[in-house]
mmCIF file of the N, C-alpha and C atoms, coordinates in Angstrom:
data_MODEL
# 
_entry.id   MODEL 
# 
loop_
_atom_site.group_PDB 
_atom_site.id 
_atom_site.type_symbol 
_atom_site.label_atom_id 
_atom_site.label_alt_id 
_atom_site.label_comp_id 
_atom_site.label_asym_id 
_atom_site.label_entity_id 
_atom_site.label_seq_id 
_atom_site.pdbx_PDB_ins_code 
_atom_site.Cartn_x 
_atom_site.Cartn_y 
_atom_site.Cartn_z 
_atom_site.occupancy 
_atom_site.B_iso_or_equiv 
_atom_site.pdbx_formal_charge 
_atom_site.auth_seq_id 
_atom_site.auth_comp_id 
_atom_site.auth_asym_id 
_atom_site.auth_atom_id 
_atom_site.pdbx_PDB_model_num 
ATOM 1   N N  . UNK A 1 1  ? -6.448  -78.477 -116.126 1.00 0.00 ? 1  UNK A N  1 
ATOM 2   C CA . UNK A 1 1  ? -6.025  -78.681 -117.496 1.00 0.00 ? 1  UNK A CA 1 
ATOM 3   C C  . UNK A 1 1  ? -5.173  -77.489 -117.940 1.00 0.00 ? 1  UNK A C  1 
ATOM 4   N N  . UNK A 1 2  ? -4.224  -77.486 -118.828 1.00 0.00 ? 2  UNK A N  1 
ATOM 5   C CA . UNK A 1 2  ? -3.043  -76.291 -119.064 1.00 0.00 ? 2  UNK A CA 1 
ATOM 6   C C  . UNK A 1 2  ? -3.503  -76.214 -120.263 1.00 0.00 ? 2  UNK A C  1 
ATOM 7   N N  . UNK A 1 3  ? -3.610  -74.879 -120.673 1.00 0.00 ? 3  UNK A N  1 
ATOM 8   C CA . UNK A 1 3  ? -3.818  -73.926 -121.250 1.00 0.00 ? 3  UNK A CA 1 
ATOM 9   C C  . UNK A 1 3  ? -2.773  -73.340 -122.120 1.00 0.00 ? 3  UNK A C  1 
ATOM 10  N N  . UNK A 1 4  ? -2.704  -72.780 -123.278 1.00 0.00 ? 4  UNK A N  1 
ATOM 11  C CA . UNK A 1 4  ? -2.166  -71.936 -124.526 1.00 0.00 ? 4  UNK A CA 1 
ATOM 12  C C  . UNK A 1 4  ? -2.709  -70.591 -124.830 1.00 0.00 ? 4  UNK A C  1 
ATOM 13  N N  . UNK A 1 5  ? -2.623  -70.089 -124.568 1.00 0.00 ? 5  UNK A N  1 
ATOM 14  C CA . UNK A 1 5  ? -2.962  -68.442 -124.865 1.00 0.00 ? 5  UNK A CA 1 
ATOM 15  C C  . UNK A 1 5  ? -1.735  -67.599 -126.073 1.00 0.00 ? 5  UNK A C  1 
ATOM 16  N N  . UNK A 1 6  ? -2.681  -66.752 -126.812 1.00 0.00 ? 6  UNK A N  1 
ATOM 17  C CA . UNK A 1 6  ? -2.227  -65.846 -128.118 1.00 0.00 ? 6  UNK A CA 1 
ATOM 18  C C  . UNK A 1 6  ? -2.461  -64.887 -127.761 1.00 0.00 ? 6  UNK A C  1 
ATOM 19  N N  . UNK A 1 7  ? -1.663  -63.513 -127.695 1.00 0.00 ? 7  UNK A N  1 
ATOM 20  C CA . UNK A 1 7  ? -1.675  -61.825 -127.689 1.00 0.00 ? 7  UNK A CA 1 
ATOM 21  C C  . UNK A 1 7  ? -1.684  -61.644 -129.247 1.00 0.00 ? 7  UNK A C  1 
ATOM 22  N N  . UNK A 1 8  ? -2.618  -60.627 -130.080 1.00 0.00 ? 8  UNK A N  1 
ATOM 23  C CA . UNK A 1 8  ? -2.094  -60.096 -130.894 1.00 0.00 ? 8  UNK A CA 1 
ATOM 24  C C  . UNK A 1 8  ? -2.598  -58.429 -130.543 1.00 0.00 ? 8  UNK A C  1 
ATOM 25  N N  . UNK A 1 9  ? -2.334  -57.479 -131.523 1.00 0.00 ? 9  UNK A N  1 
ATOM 26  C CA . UNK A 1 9  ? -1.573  -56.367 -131.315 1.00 0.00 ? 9  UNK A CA 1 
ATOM 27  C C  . UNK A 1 9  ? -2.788  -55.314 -131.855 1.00 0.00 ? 9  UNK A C  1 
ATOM 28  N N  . UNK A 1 10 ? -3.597  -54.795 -131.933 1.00 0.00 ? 10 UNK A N  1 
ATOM 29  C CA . UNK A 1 10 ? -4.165  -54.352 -132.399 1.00 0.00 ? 10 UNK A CA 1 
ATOM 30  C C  . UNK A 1 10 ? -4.664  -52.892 -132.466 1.00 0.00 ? 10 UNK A C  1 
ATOM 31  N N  . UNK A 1 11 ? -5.413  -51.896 -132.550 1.00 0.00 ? 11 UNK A N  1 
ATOM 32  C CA . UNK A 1 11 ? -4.825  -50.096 -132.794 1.00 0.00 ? 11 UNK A CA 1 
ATOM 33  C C  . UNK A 1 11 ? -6.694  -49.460 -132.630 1.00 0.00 ? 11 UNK A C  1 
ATOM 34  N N  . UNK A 1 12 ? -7.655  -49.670 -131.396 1.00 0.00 ? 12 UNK A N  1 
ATOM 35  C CA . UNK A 1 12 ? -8.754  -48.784 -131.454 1.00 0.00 ? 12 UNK A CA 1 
ATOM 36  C C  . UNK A 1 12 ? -8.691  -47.330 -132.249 1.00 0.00 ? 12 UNK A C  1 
ATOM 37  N N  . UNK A 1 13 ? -9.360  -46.657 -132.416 1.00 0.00 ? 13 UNK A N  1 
ATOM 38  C CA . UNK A 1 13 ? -9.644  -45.222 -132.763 1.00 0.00 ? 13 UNK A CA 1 
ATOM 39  C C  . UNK A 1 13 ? -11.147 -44.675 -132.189 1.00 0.00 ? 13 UNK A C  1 
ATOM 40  N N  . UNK A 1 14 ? -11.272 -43.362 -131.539 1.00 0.00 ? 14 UNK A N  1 
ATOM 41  C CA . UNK A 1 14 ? -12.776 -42.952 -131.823 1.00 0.00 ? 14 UNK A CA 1 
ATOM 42  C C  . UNK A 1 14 ? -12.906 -41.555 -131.267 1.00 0.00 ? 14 UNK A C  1 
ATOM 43  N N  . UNK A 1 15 ? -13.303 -40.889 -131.856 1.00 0.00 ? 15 UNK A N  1 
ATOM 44  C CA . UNK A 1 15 ? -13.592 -39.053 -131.934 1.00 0.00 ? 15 UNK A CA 1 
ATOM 45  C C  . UNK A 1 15 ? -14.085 -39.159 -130.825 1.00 0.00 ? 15 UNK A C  1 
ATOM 46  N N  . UNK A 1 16 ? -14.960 -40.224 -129.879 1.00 0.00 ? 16 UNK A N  1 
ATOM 47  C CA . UNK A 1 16 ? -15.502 -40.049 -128.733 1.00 0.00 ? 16 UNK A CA 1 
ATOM 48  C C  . UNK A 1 16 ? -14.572 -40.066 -127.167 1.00 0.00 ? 16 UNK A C  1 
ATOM 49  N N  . UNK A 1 17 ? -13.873 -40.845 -127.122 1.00 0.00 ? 17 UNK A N  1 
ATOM 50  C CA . UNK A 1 17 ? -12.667 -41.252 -126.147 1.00 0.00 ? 17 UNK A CA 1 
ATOM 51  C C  . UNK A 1 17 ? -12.180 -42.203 -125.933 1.00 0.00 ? 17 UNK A C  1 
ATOM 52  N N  . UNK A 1 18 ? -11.321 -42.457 -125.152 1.00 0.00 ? 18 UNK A N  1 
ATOM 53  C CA . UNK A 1 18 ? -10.145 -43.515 -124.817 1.00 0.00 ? 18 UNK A CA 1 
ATOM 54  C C  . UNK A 1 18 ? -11.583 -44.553 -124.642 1.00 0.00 ? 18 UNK A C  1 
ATOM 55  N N  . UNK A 1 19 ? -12.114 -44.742 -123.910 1.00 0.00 ? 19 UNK A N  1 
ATOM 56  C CA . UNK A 1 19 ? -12.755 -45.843 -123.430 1.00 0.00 ? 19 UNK A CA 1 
ATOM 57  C C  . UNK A 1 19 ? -13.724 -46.475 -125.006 1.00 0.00 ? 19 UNK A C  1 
ATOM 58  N N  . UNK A 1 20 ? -13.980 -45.828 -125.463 1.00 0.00 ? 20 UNK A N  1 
ATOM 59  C CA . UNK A 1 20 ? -15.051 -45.968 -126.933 1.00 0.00 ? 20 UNK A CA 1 
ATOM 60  C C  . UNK A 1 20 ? -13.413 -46.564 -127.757 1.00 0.00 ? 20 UNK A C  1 
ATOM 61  N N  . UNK A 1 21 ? -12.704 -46.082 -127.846 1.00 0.00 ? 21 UNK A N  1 
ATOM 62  C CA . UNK A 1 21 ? -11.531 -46.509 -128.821 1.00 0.00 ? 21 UNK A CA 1 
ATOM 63  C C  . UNK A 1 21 ? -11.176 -47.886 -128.488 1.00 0.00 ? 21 UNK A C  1 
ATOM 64  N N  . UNK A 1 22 ? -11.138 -48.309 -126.992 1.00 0.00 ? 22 UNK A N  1 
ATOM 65  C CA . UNK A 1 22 ? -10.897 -49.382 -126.461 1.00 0.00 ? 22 UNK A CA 1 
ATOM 66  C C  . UNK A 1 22 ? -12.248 -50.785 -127.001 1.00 0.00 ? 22 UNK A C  1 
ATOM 67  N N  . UNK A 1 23 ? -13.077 -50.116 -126.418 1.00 0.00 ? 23 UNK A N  1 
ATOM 68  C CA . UNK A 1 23 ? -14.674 -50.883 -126.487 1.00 0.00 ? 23 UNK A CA 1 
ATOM 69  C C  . UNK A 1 23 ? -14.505 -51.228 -128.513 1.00 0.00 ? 23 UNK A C  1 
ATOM 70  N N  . UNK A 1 24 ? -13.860 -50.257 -129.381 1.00 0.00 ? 24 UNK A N  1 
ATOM 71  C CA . UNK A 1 24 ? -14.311 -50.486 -131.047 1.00 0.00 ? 24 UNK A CA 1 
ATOM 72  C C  . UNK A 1 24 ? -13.097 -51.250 -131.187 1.00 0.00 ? 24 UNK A C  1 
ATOM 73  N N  . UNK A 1 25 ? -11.936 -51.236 -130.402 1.00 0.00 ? 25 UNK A N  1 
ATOM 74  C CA . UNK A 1 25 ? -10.577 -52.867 -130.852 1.00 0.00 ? 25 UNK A CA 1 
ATOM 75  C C  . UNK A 1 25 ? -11.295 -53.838 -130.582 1.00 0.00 ? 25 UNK A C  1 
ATOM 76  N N  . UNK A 1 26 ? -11.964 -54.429 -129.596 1.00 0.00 ? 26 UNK A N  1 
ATOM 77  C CA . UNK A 1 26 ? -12.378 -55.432 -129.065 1.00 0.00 ? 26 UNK A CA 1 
ATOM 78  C C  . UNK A 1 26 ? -13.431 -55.550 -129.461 1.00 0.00 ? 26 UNK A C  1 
ATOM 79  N N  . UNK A 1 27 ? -14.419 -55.217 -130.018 1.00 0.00 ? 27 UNK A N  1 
ATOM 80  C CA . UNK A 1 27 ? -15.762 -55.455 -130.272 1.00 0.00 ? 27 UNK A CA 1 
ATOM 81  C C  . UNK A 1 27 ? -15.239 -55.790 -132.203 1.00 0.00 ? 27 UNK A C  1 
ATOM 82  N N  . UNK A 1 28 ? -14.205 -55.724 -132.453 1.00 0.00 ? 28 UNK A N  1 
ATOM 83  C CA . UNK A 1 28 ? -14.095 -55.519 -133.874 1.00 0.00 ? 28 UNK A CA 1 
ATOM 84  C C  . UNK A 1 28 ? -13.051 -57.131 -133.920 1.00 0.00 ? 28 UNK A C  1 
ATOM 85  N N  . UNK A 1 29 ? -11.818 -57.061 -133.096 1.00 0.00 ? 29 UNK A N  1 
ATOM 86  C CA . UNK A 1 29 ? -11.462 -58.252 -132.711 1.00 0.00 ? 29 UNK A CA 1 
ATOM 87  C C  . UNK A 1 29 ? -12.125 -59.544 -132.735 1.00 0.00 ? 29 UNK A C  1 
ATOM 88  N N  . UNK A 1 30 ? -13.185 -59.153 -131.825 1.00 0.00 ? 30 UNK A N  1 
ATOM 89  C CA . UNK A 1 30 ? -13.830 -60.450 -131.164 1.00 0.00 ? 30 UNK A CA 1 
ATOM 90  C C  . UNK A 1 30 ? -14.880 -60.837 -132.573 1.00 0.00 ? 30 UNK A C  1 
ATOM 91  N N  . UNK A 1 31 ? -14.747 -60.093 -133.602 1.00 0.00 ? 31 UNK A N  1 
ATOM 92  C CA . UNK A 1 31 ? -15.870 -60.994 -134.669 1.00 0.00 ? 31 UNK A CA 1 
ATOM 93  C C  . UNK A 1 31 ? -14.902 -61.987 -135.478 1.00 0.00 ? 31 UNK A C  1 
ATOM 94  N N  . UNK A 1 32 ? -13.993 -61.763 -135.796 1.00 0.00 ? 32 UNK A N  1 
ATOM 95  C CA . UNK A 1 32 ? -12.775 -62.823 -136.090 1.00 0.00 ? 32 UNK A CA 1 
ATOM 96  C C  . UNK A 1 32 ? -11.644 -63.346 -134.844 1.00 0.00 ? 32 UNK A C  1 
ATOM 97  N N  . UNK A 1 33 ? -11.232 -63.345 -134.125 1.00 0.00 ? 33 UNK A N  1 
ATOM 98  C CA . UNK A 1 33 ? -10.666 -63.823 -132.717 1.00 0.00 ? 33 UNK A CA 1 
ATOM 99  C C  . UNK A 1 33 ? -11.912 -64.885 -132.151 1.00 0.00 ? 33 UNK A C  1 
ATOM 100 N N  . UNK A 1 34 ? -11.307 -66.283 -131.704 1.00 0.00 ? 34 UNK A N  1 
ATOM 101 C CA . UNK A 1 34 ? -12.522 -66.644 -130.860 1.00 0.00 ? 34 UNK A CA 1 
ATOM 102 C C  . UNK A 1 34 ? -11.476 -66.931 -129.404 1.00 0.00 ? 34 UNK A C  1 
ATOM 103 N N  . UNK A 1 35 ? -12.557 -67.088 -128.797 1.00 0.00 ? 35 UNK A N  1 
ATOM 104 C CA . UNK A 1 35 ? -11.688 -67.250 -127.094 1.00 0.00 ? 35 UNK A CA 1 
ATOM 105 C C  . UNK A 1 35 ? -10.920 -65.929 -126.362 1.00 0.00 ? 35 UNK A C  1 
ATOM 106 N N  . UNK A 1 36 ? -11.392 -64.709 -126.917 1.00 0.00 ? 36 UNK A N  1 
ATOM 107 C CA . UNK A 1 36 ? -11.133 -63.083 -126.308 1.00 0.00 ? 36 UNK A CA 1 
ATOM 108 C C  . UNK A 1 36 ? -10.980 -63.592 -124.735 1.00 0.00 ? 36 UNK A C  1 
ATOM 109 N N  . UNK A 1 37 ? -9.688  -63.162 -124.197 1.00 0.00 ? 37 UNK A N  1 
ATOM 110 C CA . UNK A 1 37 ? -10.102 -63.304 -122.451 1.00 0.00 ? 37 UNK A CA 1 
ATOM 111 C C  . UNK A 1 37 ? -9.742  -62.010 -121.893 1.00 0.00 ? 37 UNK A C  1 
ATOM 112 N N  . UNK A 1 38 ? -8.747  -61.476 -122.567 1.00 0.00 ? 38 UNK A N  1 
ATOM 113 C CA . UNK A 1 38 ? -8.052  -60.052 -122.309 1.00 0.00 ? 38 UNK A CA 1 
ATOM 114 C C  . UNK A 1 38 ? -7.769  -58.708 -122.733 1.00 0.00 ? 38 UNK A C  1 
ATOM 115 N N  . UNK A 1 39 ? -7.599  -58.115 -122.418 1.00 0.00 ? 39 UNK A N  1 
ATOM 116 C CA . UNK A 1 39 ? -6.593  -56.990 -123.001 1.00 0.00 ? 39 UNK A CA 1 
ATOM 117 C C  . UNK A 1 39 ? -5.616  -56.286 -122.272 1.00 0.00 ? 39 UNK A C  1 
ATOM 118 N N  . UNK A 1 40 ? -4.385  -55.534 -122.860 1.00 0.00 ? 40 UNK A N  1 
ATOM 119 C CA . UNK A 1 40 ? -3.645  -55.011 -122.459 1.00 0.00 ? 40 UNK A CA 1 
ATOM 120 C C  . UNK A 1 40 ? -3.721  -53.611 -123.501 1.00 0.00 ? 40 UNK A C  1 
ATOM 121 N N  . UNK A 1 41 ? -3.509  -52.620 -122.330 1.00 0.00 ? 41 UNK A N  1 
ATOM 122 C CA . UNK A 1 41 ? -3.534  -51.215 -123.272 1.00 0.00 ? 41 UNK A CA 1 
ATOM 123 C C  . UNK A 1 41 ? -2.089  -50.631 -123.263 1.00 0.00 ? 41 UNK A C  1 
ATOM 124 N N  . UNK A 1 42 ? -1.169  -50.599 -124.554 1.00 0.00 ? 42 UNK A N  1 
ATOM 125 C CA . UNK A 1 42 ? 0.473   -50.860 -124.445 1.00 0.00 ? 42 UNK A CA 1 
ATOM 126 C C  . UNK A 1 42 ? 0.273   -49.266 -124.402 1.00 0.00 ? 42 UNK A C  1 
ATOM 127 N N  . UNK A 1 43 ? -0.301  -48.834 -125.847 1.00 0.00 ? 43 UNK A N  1 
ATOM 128 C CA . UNK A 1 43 ? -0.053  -47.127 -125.539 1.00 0.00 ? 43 UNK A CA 1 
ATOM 129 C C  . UNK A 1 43 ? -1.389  -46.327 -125.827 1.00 0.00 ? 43 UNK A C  1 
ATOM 130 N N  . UNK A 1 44 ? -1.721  -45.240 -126.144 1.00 0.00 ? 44 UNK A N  1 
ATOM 131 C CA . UNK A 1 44 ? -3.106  -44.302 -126.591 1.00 0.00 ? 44 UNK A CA 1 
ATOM 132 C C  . UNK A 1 44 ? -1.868  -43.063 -126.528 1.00 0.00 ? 44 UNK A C  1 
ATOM 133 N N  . UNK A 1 45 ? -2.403  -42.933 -127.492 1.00 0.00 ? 45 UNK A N  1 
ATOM 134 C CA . UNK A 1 45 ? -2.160  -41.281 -128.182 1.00 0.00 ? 45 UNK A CA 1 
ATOM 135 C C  . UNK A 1 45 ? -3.481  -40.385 -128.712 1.00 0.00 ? 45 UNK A C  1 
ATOM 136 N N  . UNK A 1 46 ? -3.101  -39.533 -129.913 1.00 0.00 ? 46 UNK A N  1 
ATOM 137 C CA . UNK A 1 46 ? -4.418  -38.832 -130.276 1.00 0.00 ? 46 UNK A CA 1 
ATOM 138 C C  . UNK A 1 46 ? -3.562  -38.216 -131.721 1.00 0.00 ? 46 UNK A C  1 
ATOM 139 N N  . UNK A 1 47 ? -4.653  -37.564 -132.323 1.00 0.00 ? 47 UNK A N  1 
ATOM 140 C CA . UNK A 1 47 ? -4.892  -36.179 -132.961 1.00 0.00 ? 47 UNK A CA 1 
ATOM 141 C C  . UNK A 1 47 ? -5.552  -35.150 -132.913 1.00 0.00 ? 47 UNK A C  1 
ATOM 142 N N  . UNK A 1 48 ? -4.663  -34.210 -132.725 1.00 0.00 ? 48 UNK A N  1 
ATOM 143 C CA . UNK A 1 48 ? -5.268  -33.146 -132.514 1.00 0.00 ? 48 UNK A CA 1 
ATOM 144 C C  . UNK A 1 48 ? -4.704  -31.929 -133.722 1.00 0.00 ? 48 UNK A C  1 
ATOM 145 N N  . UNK A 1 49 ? -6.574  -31.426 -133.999 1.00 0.00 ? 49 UNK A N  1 
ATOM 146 C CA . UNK A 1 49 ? -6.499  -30.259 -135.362 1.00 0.00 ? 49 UNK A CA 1 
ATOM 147 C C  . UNK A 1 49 ? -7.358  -29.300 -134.798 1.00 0.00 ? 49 UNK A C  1 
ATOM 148 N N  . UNK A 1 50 ? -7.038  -28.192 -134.899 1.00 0.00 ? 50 UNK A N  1 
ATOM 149 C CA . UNK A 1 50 ? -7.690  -27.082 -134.737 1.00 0.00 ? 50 UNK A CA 1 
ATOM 150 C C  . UNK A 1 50 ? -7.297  -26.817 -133.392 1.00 0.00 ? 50 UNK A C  1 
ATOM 151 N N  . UNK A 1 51 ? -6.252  -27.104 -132.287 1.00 0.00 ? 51 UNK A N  1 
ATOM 152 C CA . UNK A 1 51 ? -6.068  -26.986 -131.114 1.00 0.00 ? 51 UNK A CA 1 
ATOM 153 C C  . UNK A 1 51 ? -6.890  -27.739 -130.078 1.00 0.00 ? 51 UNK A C  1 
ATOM 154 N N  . UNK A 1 52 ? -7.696  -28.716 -130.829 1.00 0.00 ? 52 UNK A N  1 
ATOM 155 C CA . UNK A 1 52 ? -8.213  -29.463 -129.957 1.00 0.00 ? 52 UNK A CA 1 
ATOM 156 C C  . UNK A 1 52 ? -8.207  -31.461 -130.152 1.00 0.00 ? 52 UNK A C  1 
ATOM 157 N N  . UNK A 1 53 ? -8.456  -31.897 -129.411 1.00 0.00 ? 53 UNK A N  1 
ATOM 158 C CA . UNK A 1 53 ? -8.467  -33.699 -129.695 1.00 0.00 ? 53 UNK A CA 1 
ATOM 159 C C  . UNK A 1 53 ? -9.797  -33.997 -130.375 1.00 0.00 ? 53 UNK A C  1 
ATOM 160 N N  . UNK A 1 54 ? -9.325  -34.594 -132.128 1.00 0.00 ? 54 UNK A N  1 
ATOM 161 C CA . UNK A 1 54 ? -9.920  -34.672 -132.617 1.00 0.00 ? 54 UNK A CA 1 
ATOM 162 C C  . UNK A 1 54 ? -10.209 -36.009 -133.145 1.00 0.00 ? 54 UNK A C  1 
ATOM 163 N N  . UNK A 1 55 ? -9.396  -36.754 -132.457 1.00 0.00 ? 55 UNK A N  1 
ATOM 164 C CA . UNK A 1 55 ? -9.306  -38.538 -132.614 1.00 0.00 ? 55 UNK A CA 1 
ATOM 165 C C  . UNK A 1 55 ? -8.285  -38.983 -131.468 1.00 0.00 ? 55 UNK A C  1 
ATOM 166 N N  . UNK A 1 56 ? -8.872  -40.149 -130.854 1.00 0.00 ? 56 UNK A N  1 
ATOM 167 C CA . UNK A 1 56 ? -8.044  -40.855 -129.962 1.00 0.00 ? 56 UNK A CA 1 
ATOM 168 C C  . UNK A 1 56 ? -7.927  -42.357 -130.162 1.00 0.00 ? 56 UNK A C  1 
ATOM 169 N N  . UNK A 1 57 ? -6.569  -42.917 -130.136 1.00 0.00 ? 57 UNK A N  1 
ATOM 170 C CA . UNK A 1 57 ? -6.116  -43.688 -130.458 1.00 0.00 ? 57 UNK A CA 1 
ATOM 171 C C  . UNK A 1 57 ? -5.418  -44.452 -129.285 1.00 0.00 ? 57 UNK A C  1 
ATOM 172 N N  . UNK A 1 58 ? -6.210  -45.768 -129.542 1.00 0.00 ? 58 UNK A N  1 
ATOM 173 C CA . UNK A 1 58 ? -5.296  -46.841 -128.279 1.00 0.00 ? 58 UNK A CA 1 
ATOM 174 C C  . UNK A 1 58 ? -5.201  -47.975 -128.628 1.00 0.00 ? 58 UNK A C  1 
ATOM 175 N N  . UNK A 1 59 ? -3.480  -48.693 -128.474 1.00 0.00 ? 59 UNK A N  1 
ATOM 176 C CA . UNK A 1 59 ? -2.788  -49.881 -128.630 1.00 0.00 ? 59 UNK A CA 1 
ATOM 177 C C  . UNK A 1 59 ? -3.340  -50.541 -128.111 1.00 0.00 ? 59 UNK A C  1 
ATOM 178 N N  . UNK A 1 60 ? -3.994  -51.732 -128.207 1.00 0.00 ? 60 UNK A N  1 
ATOM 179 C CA . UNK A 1 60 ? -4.619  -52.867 -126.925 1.00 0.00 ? 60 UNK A CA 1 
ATOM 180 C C  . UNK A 1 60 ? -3.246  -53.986 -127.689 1.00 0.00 ? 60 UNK A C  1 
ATOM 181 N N  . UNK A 1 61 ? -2.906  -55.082 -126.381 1.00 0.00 ? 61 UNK A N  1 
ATOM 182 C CA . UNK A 1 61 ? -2.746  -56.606 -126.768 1.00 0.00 ? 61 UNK A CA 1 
ATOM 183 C C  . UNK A 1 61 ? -4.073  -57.164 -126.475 1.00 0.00 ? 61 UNK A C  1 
ATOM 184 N N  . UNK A 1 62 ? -4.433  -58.111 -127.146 1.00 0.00 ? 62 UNK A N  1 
ATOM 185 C CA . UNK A 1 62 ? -5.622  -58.734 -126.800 1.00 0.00 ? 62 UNK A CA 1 
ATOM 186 C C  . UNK A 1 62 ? -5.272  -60.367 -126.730 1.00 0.00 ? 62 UNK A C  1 
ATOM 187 N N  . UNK A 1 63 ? -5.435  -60.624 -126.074 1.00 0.00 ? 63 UNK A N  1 
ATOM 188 C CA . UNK A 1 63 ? -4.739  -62.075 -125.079 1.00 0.00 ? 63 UNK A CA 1 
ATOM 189 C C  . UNK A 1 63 ? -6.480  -63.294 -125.803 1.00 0.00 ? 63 UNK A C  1 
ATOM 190 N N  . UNK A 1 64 ? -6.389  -64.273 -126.020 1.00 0.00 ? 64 UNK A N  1 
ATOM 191 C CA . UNK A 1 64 ? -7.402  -65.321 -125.986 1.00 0.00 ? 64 UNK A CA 1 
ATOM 192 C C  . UNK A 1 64 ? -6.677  -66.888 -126.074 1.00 0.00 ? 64 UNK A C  1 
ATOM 193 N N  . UNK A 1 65 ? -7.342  -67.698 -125.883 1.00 0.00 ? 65 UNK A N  1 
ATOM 194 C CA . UNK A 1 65 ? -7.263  -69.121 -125.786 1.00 0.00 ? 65 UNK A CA 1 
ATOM 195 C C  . UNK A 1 65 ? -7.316  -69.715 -126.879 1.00 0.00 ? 65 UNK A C  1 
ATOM 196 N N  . UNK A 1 66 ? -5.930  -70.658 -127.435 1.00 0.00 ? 66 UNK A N  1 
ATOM 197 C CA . UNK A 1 66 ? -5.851  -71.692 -127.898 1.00 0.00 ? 66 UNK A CA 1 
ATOM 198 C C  . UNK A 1 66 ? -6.882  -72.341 -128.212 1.00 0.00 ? 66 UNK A C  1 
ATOM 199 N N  . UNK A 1 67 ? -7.384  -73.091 -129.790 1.00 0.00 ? 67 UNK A N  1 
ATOM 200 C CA . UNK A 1 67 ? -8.287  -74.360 -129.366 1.00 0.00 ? 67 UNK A CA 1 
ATOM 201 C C  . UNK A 1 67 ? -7.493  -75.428 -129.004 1.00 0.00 ? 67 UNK A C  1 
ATOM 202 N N  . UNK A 1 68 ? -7.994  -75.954 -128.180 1.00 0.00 ? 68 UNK A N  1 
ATOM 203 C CA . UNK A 1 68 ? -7.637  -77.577 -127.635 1.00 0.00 ? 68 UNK A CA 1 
ATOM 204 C C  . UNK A 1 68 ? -7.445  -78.581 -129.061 1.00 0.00 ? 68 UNK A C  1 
# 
């Protein structure tokens, strides 16, 4: 059966790291998004104050399924 799939664009954050910033787009996504199948990580950056990384930030696409 053929399939329809949607990317939209969305911006993690988390004082903890790339992977926690990733895990809070998608866990935040997926309560309004239904049919989550993917992600794509376009960019991650940061802030950094005091000479150190004090927030990290990552672009996901997040890919899911069409309803039928």
């Amino acid at each position: 059966m053929d399939s329809v799939y949607k990317k939209i664009e969305v911006v993690g954050t988390s004082t903890v790291s790339v992977t926690d910033a990733i895990n809070t787009a998608v866990r935040k996504a997926a309560t309004t998004v239904k049919n989550i199948g993917w992600f794509e990580v376009v960019e991650s950056r940061g802030r950094i104050q005091d000479g150190a990384v004090s927030q990290y930030q990552v672009t996901l696409k997040i890919g899911f399924k069409l309803d039928e």
